[in-house]
C-alpha positions in Angstrom: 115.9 48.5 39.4 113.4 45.5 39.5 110.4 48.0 39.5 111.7 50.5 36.5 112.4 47.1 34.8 108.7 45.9 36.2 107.6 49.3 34.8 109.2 49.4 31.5 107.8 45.5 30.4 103.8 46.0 31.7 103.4 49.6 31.8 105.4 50.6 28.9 102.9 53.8 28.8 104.9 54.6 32.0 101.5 54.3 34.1 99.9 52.0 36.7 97.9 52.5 39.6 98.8 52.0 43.4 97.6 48.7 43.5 99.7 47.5 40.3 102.7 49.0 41.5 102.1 47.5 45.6 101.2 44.1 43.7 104.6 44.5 42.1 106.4 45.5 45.1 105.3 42.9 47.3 106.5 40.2 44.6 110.1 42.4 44.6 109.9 42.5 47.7 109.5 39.1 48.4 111.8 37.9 46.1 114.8 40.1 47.4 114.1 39.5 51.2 113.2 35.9 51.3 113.5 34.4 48.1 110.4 33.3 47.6 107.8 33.7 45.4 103.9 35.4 46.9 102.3 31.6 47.1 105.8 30.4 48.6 106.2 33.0 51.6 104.5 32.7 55.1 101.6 35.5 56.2 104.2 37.1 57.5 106.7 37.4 55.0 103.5 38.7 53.0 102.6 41.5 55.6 105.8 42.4 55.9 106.1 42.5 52.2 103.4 44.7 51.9 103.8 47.0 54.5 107.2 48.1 52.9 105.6 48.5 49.7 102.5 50.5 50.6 105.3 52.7 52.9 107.3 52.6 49.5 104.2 54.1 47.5 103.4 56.3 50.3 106.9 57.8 50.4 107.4 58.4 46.7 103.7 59.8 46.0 105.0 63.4 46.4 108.6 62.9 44.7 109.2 64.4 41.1 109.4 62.1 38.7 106.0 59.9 40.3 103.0 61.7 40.3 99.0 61.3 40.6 97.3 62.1 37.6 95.0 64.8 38.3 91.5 62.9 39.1 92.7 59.5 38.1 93.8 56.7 39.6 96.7 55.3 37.4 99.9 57.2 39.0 102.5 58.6 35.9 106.5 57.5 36.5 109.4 58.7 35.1 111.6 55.6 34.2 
């Protein structure tokens, strides 16, 4: 819910690319795990972060509804 949300206030055009969306994540992330914010969290707590969200990106690439745009960058989502 926190990305569709993230999604719907700074991509309103419903795209971003990979990196926008794992910056996103890891703040999610972060916030639902540990409560803290990035600058708050331990090295760890920020690897771990983004491990799950680039295993979060690389899971949902093929799904409908979240697709690469055909030679760009910026991925198109279905909020």
């Amino acid at each position: 819910m926190e990305l569709a949300l993230w999604l719907q206030i700074n991509r309103s055009a419903g795209t971003a690319t990979r990196h926008d969306l794992e910056e996103a994540l890891i703040s999610i992330c972060l916030q639902y795990d540990s409560h803290k914010t990035l600058a708050e969290a331990s090295a760890k707590e920020r690897d771990e972060a983004r491990h799950n969200a680039d295993a979060f990106c690389t899971t949902c690439a093929p799904l409908p509804g979240c697709w690469p745009n055909a030679g760009a960058t910026p991925l198109a989502f279905c909020t």
